[in-house]
VEXDREN-2710 file (C-alpha; in Angstrom, 1 decimal):
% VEXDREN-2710
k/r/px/py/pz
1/UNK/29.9/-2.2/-4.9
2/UNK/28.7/-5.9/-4.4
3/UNK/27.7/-5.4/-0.3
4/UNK/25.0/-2.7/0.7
5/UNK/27.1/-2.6/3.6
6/UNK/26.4/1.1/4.3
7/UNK/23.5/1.4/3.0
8/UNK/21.6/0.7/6.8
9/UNK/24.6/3.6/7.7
10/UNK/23.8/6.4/5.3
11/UNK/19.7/5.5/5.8
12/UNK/20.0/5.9/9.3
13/UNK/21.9/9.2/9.4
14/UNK/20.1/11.1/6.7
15/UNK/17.1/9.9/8.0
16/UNK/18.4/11.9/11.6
17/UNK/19.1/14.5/9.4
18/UNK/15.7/14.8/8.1
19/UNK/14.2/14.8/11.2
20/UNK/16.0/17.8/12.4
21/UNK/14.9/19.3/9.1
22/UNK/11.0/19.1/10.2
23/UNK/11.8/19.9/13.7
24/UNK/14.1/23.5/12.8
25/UNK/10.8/24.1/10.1
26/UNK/8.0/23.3/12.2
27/UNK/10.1/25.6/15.0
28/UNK/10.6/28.8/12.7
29/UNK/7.1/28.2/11.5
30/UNK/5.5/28.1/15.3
31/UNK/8.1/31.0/16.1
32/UNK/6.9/33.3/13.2
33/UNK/3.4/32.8/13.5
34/UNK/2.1/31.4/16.6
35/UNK/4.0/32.1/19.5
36/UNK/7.6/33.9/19.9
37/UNK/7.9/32.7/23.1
38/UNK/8.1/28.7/23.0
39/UNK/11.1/26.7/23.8
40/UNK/12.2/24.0/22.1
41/UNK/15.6/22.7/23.0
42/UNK/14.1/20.4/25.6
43/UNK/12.1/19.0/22.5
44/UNK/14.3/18.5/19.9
45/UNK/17.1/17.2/22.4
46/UNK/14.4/14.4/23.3
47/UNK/12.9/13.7/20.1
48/UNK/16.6/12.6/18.4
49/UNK/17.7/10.3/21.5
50/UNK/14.1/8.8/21.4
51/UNK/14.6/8.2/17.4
52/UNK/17.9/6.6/18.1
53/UNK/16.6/4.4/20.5
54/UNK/13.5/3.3/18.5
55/UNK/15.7/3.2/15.1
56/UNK/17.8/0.7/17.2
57/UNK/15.3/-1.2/18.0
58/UNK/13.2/-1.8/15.4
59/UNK/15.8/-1.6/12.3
60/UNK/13.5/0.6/10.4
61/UNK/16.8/2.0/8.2
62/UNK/17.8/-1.7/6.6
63/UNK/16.6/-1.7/3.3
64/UNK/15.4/-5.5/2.2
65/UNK/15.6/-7.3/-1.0
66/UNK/12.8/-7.6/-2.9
67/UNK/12.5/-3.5/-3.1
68/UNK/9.0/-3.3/-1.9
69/UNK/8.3/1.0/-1.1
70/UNK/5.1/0.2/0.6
71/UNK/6.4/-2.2/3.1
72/UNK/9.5/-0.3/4.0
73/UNK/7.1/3.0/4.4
74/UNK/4.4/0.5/6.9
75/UNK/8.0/-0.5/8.6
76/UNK/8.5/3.3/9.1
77/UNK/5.4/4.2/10.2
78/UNK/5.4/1.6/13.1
79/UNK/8.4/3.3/14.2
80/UNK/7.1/6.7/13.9
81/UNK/4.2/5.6/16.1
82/UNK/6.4/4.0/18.9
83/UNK/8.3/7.3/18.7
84/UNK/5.5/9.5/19.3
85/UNK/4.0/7.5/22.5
86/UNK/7.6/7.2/24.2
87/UNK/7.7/11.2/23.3
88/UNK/4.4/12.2/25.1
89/UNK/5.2/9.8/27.8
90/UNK/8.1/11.6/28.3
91/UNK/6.6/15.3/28.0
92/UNK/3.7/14.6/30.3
93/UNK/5.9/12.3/32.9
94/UNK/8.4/15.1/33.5
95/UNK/5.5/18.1/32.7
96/UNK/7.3/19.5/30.1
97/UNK/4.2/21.6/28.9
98/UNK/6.1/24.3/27.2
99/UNK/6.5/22.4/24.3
100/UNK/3.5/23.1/21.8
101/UNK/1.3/21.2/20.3
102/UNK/1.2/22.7/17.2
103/UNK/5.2/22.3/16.9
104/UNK/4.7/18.7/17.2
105/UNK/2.0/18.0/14.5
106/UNK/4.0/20.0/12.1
107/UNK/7.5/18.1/13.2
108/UNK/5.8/14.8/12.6
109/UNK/3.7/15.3/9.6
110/UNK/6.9/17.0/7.8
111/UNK/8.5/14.2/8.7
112/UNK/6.7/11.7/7.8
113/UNK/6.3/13.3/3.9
114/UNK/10.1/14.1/4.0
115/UNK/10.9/10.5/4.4
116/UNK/8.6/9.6/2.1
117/UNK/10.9/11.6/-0.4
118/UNK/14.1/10.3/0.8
119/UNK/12.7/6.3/0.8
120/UNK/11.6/6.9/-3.0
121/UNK/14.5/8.5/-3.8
122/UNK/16.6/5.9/-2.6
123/UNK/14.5/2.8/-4.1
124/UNK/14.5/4.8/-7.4
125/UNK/19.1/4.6/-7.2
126/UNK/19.0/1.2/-6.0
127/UNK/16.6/0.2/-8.6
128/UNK/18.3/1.6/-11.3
129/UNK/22.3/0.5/-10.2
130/UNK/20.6/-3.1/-9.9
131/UNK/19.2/-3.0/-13.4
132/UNK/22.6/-1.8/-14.7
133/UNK/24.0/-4.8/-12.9
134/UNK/25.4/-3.4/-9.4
135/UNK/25.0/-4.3/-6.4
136/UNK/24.3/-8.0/-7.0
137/UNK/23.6/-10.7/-4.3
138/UNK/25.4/-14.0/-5.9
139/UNK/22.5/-16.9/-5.5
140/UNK/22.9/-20.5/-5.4
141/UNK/20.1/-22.8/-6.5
142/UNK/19.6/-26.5/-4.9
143/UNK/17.1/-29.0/-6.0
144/UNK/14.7/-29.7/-8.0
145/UNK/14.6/-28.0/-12.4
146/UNK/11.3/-27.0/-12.3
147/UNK/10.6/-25.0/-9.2
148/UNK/14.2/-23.6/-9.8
149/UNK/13.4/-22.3/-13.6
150/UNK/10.4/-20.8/-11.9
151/UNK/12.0/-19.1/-9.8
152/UNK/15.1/-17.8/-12.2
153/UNK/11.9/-16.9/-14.3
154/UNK/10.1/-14.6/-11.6
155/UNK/13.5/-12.9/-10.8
156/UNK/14.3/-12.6/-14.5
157/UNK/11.3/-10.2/-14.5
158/UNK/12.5/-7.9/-11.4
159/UNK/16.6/-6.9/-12.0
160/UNK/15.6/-4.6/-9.3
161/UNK/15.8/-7.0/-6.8
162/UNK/19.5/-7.7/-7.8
163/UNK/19.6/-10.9/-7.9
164/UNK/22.6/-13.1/-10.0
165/UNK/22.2/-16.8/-10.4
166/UNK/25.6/-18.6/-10.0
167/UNK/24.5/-22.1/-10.7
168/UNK/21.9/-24.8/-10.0
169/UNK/23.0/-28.2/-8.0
170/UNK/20.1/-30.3/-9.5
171/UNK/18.3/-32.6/-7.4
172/UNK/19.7/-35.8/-9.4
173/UNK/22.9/-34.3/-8.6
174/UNK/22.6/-33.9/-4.8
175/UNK/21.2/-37.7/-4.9
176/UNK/24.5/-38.7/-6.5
177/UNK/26.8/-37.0/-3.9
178/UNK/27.5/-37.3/-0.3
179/UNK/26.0/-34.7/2.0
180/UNK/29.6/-32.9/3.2
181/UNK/30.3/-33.2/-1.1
182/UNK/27.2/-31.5/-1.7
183/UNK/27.9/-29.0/1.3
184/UNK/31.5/-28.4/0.2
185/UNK/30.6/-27.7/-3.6
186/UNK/27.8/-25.2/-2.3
187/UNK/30.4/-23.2/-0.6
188/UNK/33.2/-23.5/-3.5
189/UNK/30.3/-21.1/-5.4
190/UNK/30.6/-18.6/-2.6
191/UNK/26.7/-17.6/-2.7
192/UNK/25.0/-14.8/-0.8
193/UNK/21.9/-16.7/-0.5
194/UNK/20.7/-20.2/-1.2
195/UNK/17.6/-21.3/-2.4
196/UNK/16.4/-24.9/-1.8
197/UNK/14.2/-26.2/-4.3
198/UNK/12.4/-29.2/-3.2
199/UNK/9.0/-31.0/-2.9
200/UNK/10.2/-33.4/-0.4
201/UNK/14.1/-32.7/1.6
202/UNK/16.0/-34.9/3.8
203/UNK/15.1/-33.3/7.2
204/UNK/19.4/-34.2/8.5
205/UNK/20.6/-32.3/5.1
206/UNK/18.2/-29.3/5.0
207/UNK/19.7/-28.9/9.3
208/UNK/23.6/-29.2/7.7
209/UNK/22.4/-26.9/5.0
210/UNK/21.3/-24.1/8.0
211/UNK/24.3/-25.0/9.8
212/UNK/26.3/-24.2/6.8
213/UNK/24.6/-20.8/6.0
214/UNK/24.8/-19.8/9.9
215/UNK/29.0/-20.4/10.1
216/UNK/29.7/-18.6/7.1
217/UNK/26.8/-15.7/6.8
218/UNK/25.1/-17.3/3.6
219/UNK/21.4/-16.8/3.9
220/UNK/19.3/-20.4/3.2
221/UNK/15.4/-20.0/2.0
222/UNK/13.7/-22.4/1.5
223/UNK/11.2/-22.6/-1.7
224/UNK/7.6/-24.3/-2.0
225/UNK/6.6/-26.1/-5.2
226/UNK/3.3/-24.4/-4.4
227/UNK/1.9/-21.7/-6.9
228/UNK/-0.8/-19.2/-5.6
229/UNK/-3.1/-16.4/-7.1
230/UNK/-2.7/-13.6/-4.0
231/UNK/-0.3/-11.7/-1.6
232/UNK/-1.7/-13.1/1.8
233/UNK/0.0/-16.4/2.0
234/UNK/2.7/-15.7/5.3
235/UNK/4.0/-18.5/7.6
236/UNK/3.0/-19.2/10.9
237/UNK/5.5/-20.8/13.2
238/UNK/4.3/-23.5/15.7
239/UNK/6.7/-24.1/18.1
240/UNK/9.2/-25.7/15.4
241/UNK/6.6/-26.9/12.7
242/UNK/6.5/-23.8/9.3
243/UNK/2.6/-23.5/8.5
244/UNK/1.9/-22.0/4.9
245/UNK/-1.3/-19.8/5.6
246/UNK/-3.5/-19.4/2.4
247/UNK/-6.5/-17.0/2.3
248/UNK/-8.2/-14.4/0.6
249/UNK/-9.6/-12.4/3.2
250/UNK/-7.0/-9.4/4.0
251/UNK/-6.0/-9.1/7.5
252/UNK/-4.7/-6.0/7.7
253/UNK/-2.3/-5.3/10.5
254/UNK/-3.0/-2.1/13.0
255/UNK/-0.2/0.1/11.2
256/UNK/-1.2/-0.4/7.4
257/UNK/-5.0/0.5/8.6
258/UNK/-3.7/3.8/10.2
259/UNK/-1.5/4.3/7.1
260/UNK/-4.6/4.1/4.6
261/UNK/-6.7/6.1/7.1
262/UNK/-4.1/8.8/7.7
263/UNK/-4.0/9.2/3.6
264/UNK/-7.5/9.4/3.5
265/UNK/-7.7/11.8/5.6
266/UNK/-5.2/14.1/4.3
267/UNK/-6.0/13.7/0.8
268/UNK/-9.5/14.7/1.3
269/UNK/-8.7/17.7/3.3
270/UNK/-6.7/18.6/0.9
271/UNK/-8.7/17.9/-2.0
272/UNK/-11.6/19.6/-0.5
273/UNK/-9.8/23.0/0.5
274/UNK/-7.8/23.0/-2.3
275/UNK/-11.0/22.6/-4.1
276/UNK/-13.5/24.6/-2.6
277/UNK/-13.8/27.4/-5.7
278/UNK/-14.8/24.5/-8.2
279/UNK/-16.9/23.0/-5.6
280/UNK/-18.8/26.0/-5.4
281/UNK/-18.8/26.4/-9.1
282/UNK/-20.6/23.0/-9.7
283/UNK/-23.0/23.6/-7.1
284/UNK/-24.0/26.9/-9.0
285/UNK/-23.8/25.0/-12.6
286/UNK/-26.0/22.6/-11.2
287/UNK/-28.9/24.6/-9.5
288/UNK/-28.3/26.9/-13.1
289/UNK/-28.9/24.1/-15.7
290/UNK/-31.8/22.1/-14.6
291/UNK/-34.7/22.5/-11.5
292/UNK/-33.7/19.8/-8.4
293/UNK/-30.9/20.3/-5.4
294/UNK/-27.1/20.6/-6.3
295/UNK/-26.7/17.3/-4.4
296/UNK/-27.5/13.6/-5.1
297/UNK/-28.3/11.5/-1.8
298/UNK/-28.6/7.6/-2.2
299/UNK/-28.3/4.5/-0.1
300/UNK/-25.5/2.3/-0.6
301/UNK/-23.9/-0.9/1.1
302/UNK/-20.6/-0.2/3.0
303/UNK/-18.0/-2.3/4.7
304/UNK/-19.4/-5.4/6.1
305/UNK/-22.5/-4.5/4.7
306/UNK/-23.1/-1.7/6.7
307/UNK/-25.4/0.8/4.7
308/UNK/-24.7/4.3/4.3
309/UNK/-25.9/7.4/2.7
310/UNK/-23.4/8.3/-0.8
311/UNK/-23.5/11.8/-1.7
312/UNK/-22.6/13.3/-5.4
313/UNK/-23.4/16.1/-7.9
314/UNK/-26.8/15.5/-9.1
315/UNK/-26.4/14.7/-13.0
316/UNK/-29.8/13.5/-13.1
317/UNK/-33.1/15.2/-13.7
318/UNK/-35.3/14.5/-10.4
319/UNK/-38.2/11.7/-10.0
320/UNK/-35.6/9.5/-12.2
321/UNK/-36.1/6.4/-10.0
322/UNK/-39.9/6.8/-9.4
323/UNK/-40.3/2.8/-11.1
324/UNK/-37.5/1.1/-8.6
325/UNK/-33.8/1.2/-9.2
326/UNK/-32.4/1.2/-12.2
327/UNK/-28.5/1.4/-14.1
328/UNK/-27.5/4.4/-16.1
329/UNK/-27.3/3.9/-19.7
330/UNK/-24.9/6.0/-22.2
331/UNK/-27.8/7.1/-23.8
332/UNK/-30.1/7.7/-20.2
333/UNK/-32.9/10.1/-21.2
334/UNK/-32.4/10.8/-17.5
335/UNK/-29.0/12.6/-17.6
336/UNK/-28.9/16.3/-18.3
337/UNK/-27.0/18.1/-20.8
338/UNK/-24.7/19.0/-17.8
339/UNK/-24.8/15.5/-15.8
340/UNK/-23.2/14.1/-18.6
341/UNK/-20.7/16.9/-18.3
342/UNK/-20.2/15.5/-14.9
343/UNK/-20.3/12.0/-15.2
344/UNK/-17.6/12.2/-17.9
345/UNK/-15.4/14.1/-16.3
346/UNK/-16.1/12.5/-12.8
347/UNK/-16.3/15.3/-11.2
348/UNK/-20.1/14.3/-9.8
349/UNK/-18.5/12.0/-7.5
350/UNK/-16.3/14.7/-5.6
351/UNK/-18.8/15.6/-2.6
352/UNK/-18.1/11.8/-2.1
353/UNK/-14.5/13.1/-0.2
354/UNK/-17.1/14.1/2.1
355/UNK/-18.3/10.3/2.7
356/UNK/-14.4/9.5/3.1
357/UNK/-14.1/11.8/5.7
358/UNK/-16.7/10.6/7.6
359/UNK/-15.0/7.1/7.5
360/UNK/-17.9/5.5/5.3
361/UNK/-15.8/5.2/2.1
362/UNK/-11.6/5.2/1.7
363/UNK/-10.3/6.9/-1.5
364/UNK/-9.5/3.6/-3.0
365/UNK/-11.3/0.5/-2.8
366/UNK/-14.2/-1.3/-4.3
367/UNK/-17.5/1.1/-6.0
368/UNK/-20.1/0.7/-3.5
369/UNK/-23.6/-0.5/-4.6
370/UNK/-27.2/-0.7/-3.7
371/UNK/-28.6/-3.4/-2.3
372/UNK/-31.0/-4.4/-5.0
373/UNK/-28.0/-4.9/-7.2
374/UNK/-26.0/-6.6/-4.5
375/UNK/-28.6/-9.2/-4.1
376/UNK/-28.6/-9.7/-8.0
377/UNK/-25.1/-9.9/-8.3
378/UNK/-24.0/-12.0/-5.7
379/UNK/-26.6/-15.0/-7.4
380/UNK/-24.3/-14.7/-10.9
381/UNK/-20.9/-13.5/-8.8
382/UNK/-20.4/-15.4/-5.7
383/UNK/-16.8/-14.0/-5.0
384/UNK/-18.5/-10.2/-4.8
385/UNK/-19.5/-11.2/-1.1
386/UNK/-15.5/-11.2/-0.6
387/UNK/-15.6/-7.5/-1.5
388/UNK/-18.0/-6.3/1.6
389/UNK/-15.1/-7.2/3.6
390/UNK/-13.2/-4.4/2.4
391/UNK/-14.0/-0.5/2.7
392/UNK/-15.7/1.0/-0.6
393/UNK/-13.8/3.5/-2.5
394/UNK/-14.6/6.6/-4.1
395/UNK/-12.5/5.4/-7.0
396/UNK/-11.4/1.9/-8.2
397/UNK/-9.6/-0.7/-10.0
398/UNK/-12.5/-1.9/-11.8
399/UNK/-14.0/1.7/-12.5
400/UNK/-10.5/2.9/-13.9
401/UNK/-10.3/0.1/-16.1
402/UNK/-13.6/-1.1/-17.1
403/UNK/-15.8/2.1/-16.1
404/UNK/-19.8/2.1/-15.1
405/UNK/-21.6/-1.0/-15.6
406/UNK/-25.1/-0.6/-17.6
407/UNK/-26.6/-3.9/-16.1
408/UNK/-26.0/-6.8/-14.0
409/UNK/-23.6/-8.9/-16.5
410/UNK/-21.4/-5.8/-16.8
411/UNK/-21.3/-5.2/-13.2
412/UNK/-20.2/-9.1/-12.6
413/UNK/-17.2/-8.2/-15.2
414/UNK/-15.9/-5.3/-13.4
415/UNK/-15.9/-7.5/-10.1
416/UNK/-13.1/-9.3/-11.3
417/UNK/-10.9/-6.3/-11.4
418/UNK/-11.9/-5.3/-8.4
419/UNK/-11.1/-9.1/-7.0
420/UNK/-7.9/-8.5/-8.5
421/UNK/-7.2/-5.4/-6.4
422/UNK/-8.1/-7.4/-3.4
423/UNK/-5.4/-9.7/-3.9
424/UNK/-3.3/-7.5/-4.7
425/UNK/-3.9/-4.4/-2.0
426/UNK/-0.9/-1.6/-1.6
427/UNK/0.2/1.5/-1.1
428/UNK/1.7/1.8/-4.3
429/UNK/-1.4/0.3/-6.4
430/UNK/-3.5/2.8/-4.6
431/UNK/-1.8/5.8/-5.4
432/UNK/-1.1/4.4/-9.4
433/UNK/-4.9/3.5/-9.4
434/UNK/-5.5/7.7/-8.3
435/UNK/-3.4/8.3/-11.0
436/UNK/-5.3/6.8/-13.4
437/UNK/-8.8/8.2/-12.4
438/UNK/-7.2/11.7/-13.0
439/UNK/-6.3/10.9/-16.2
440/UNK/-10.0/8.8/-17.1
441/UNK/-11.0/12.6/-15.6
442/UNK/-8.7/14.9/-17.5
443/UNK/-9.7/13.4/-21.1
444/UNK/-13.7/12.8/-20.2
445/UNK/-13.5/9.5/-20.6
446/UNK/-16.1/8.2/-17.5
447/UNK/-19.2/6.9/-18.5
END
């Protein structure tokens, strides 16, 4: 199959069909053990034509190349959001009370997690059929060698995206041919897309070439000779004038905010009920092995450089700080027997969930530090100031992959992961970089 022609077809359906699933679920599961009394058929009639008409609307069931899970999910949860407004307006316009609360929460959250699923699911087949060669969107190069090879090199690294390179019209080529030769040859290669290559293009040709594109469904992008180091470059339209916007401050958008928050939130909770016994079971270990409180309070520098108060499982004997702050060592006379237990396993940062909660820390994001060290730091780091912007984490890119820092020139090292992570932000790195601290925890390899 060349055309994902029903792909938007099947995506929208089963994603009906899923959200029928959550809503006959959440119903028996209200029914059974809340109330045997509610009625739902109001509800369920509203909430599928209110999908329809926001599915319709916003498009959230086409499927865009590159294959980016994290986006199409953000895409989704927009729509999920505009759905759940135009539902309550509708409930409390035409005081449909009898629909409960509890029924709702379970419908959305279900369905929210089932399309999760299905959207993974789905990226796994089309990456996969693309590797294998299927599925292919026929592209036509234009203009100038190098920026093209750079571009045929970037793709050659993601078959995912299905991508197959007919040919490249160089930009000697074009200078040697007429515009309706060059416009003529471009179609006799029957591309899906076209990619323009060029420094500096003829503003009359690059119009024809649109033109061209727009009468026979060929999709023209155009590609800069520019190379940058982060994800935040987007384009900002002025009237008719295409403005590249560089920076390295994240401006997250309302929806991607709520989606990291929401996870947060549920994580924790589930982390924390889930993990209540062994909670209690350090707490014990702890008071058991050496004289002091099961917890750890310290201060630390939050977003914006907002301080907080961190919490942890002390690992430390008390009175370790009585000559100022100092870093923990591998060898730290300071450490119990049992903090280094802790600290190797990780596990003394868990009351930090806590902290995440509370909105003072997200699950991923920059290690937050004190003050004293911050001030030290930024002298020999500059770029570190860039990470106050963000929200500190209870795990990170630079502890998963360089660990605790002993001292000041360590700590400067593991800010360049972290700056890495900041130009890099997603869904998906967040949950691989959660990955990746359970297994740092699983084979007690913290520091």
């Amino acid at each position: 199959m060349r055309y994902s022609r029903f792909l938007p077809l099947v995506t929208f359906v089963s994603d009906l069909i899923i959200l029928n699933i959550a809503l006959q679920v959440a119903h028996l599961v209200i029914f059974n053990y809340y109330s045997a009394e509610i009625q739902s058929v109001n509800f369920i009639l509203l909430v599928n034509l209110a999908w329809v008409s926001i599915a319709s609307v916003t498009k959230n069931y086409v499927i865009n190349r590159p294959l980016v899970l994290s986006e199409n999910i953000s895409k989704f949860l927009s729509s999920l959001i505009y759905h759940l407004v135009m539902v309550l307006g509708v409930i409390y316009f035409f005081k449909l009370y009898e629909v409960s609360r509890w029924e709702m929460s379970v419908t959305y959250i279900l369905f929210f997690a089932l399309i999760i699923v299905e959207r993974s699911l789905i990226f796994y087949i089309l990456d996969y059929i693309r590797k294998k060669g299927y599925n292919r969107r026929h592209v036509l190069l234009v203009g100038n060698q190098s920026i093209a090879n750079r571009l045929i090199k970037s793709f050659s690294k993601h078959p995912e995206y299905g991508y197959y390179f007919v040919d490249l019209i160089s930009e000697e080529m074009v200078q040697e041919m007429s515009d309706e030769l060059l416009l003529e040859k471009m179609l006799d290669k029957n591309p899906d897309e076209v990619f323009v290559c060029y420094k500096y293009l003829d503003q009359s040709l690059l119009k024809k070439m649109v033109d061209l594109g727009d009468q026979n469904s060929i999709k023209i992008k155009l590609v800069s000779d520019l190379v940058l180091d982060n994800n935040f470059a987007k384009i900002v339209n002025y009237e008719n004038l295409p403005v590249i916007q560089l920076s390295y401050n994240p401006e997250l958008s309302l929806k991607v905010v709520f989606l990291k928050r929401s996870f947060d939130i549920l994580f924790s909770l589930l982390v924390m009920i889930i993990g209540l016994p062994l909670f209690l079971l350090l707490i014990i270990i702890t008071k058991l092995t050496s004289k002091g409180p099961a917890f750890f309070c310290q201060e630390r520098i939050g977003k914006d450089r907002r301080p907080f108060k961190i919490y942890k499982f002390r690992s430390m004997f008390i009175n370790s700080e009585l000559l100022g702050p100092q870093l923990s060592t591998d060898n730290d006379p300071r450490i119990t027997k049992w903090g280094r237990v802790l600290r190797r396993s990780r596990l003394d940062e868990l009351p930090q969930f806590w902290n995440v909660l509370k909105g003072d820390m997200s699950v991923v994001g920059p290690r937050p530090e004190r003050q004293f060290f911050i001030e030290q730091l930024i002298l020999k780091s500059p770029n570190y100031k860039k990470l106050l912007r963000l929200k500190p984490g209870l795990t990170s890119y630079g502890q998963v992959n360089y660990g605790y820092a002993e001292n000041i020139d360590q700590m400067r090292h593991r800010v360049r992961y972290d700056l890495i992570y900041l130009r890099n932000m997603s869904f998906n790195n967040d949950v691989g970089i959660i990955l990746k601290t359970l297994k740092v925890m699983v084979q007690l390899k913290g520091k």
